[in-house]
C-alpha positions in Angstrom: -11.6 49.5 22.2 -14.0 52.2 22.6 -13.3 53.7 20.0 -14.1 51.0 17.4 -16.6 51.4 15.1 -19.6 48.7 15.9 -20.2 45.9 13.7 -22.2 46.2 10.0 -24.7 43.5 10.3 -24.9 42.1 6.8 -28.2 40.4 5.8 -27.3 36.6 4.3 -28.7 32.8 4.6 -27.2 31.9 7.3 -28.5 33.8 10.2 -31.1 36.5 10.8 -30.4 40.0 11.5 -31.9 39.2 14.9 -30.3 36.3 15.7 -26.8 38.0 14.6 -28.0 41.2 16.9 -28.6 38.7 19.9 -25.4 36.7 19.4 -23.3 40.2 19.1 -25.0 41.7 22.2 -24.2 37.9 23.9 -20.4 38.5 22.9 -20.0 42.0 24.4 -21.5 40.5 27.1 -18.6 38.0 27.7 -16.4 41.0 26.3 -17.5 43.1 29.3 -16.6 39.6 31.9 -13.3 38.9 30.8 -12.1 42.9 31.0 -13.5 42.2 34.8 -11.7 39.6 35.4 -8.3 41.3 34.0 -9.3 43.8 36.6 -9.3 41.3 39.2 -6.5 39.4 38.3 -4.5 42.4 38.4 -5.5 43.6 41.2 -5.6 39.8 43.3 -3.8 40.6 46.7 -4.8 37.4 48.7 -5.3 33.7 48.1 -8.6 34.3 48.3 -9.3 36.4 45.5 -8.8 33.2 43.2 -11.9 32.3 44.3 -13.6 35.0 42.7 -11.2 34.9 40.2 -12.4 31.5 39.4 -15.5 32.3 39.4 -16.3 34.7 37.4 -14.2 32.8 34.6 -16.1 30.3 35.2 -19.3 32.5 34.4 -17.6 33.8 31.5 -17.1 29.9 30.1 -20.9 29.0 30.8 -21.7 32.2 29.0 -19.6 31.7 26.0 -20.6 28.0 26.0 -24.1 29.1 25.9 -23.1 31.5 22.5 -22.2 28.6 20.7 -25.5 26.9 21.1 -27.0 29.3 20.5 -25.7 30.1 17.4 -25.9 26.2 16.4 -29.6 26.0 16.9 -30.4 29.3 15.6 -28.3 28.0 12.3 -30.7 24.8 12.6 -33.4 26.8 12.6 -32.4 29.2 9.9 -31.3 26.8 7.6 -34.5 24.4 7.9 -36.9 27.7 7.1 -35.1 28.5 4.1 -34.3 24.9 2.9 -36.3 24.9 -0.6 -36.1 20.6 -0.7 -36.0 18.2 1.4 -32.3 17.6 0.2 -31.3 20.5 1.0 -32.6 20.7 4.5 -30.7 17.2 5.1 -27.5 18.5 3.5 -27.8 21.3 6.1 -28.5 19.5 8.6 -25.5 17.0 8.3 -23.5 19.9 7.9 -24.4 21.5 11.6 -23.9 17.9 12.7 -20.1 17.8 11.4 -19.7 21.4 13.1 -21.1 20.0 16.4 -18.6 16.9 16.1 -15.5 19.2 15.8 -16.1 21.9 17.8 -18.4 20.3 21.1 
């Protein structure tokens, strides 16, 4: 995947170019973790390389886990600063709350 092209950040409501740069660089970040542990799982001799194994996966989850709220409260935030009514900020924010029910 070297080879790919990066991402076009594309300016819209809801996320900042900065908060879409942070959760990108987060992502290649985890990218970069799982091809390690690929590497290790491939190369596991010994019952004790599942340790390490395991734990960098479990680094991996944590960090991942961390993206999502991260991108949930950056959305809060977003979507509060450019609310233009009180409806609409409510609307939004009943909207984050649905995605937190289905996906946390």
């Amino acid at each position: 995947m070297a080879d790919t092209p990066p991402l076009k950040i594309v300016s819209g409501n809801a996320l900042s170019d900065a908060q879409k740069k942070d959760l990108m660089h987060r992502l290649a970040r985890i990218e970069g973790q799982l091809r390690g542990v690929q590497k290790l799982i491939a190369k596991a001799d010994t019952a004790e390389d599942c340790e390490g194994i395991a734990q960098q996966m479990s680094a991996a989850r944590k960090a991942l886990d961390r993206s999502f709220v991260t991108l949930l409260t950056d959305s809060v935030v977003t979507q509060a600063e450019k609310a233009k009514t009180t409806a609409e900020a409510i609307e939004g924010s009943k909207r984050l709350a649905a995605l937190l029910e289905k996906f946390a």
